[in-house]
C-alpha positions, 0 to 999 in steps of 0.5 A: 717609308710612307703609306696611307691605309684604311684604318678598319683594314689597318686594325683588322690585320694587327688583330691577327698577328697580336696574339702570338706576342707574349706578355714576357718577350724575351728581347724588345723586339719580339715585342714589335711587329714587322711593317714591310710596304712594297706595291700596294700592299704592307705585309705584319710579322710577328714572332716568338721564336716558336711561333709566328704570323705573317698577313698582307693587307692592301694599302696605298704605298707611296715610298717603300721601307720596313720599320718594327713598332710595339704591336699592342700599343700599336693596334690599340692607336690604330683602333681608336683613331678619328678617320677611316683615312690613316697616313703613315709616314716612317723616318729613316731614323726609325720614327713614325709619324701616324695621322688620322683627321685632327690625330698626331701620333709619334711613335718611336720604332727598331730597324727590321735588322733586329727582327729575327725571319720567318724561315722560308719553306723548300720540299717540305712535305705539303698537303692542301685542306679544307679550312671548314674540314680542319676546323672540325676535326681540330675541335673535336679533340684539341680539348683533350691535349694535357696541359701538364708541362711534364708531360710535353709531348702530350701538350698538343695535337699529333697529326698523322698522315699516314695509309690514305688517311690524316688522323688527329689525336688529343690525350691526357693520359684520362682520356683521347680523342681521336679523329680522321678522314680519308685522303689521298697519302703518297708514301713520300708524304706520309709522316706526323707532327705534334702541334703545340697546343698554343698553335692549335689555339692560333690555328683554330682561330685563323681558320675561318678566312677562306676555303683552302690551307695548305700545310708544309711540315718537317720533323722540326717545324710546320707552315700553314698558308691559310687562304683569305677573302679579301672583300671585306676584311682588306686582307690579301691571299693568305695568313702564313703561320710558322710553328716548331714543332714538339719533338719526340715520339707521340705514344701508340694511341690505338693501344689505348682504344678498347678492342671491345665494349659489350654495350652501345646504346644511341643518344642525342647528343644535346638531350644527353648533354644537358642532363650531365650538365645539370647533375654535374652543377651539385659536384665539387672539388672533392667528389667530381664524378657523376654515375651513370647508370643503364638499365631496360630502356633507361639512362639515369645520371645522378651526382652528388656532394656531401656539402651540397645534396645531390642530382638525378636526371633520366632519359629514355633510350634503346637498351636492353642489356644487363644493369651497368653502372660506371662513374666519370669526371662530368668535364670529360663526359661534356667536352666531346659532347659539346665539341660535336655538332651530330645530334647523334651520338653512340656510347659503349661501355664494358664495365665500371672499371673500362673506359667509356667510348663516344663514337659517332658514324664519321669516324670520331672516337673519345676514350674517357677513363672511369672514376672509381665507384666507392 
């Protein structure tokens, strides 16, 4: 196997499929990445048995083969070599010879035989996504996912494609976020998956390389073919991502989100963002919450701590209903507000003892439940 590469392409494409590689692989060669050269490309796999990564990156291929190096001390050779022009040269006993201008490297490697496959997709369920799309909606909620290992099925985002519609849901059991759009559900199509959150992060990460995804999904596994521009980072046709999936039945969402809350007033959401962020630097560990308080045409946001001092901030809005007060974690306040990109926002409240709403016109809502006021 041999093949000369550029080095920039060469790096480029290791970064996308290292992180998926944990620090504690379970055998050696989950530690390796799977180099394949065929035509003129090299395709990287990586794996951890829960999840995998596979690209393709254009390269002059000499003589066709497959070898597994270690991946990280891999892609840090690779980023530091001297020359653009990269010569790889695999024997048959597995050995690889790495020359860039005056650098040698020797690398020892394990056969492909060892490497455990991707699965290969048959009729699975498939829908075809905008990447710019996904990625806003998988940030506007993938920061309420719980990361309580008790709590597995929470431990990721539930995507539902079901009545013209595909709704992602995150919670914690103290909050959820929940958002959806319209599209096109066949009924042979409909179903839903929980994302684990470790390919919720890869997934938001990989998707800013092209237009398009596609996704295939089954009850126990999901496929995500991700589109790439090739100009400028040398990679091919698409990053494909393999998850299983969290098996189990996701709890009823809709019952957690309030039927009716008396009053809603309209912010904006930086204004209302920063204030929270300022009162919220007073709080500690032991007294976490900041109040919120709604009166004529007036917002006030106070905290306090009793080995600090305390905070009060104020903005003016559009409110004439009854005086409110209610309490939350100021993190659960900030999270919506900082994955959102509309300056306009709308809060509803009840009580203080209901839970508070964030809304915004595009169908996004975020459940956040009170703290106790004492």
């Amino acid at each position: 196997m041999k093949f000369k590469i550029n080095r920039d392409h060469f790096a480029n494409g290791l970064a996308q499929v290292l992180n998926v590689v944990g620090s504690k692989a379970t055998m050696p060669i989950l530690s390796n990445v799977l180099i394949e050269a065929e035509k003129d490309q090299i395709s990287l796999t990586t794996t951890n048995l829960d999840l995998g990564i596979r690209c393709k990156i254009k390269a002059e291929v000499k003589e066709k083969g497959s070898v597994t190096l270690p991946v990280k001390r891999l892609a840090t050779i690779v980023r530091e070599l001297p020359n653009v022009d990269v010569t790889f040269d695999a024997s048959p006993n597995h050995q690889v010879k790495l020359t860039s201008g005056g650098s040698n490297f020797r690398i020892m490697g394990i056969a492909k035989d060892e490497f455990p496959p991707l699965p290969e997709f048959g009729d699975e369920k498939a829908y075809t996504l905008e990447q710019a799309e996904l990625t806003a909606m998988l940030k506007s909620v993938a920061y309420a996912q719980s990361s309580d290992e008790t709590r597995y099925i929470l431990n990721g985002v539930y995507f539902n494609f079901k009545d013209s519609k595909l709704s992602l849901v995150a919670t914690d059991g103290r909050r959820l976020a929940l958002v959806s759009k319209e599209m096109d559900v066949p009924a042979a199509s409909a179903g839903a998956i929980i994302l684990p959150a470790k390919t919720v992060s890869e997934l938001t990460r990989l998707l800013d390389k092209g237009e398009k995804l596609k996704i295939n999904f089954n009850e126990r596994r999901a496929a995500f073919q991700i589109a790439t521009d090739k100009d400028t980072s040398g990679l091919i046709d698409h990053v494909y991502l393999y998850s299983k999936v969290v098996e189990g039945s996701y709890p009823n969402y809709n019952q957690v989100i309030p039927k009716e809350t008396h009053q809603r007033i309209k912010l904006e959401r930086e204004l209302f963002l920063q204030c929270v962020h300022r009162a919220a630097l007073v709080c500690s560990e032991k007294s976490n919450s900041v109040k919120i308080k709604l009166s004529s045409n007036l917002l006030e946001i106070t905290a306090q701590s009793p080995d600090f001092g305390e905070a009060h901030e104020s903005m003016a809005i559009g409110y004439s209903g009854p005086e409110l007060q209610v309490a939350f974690n100021p993190v659960f306040v900030m999270d919506p507000l900082r994955a959102l990109t509309k300056d306009e926002i709308f809060f509803e409240l009840k009580d203080e003892v209901s839970p508070g709403v964030f809304k915004t016109l595009d169908s996004f809502i975020c459940v956040i439940m009170p703290v106790r006021l004492s």
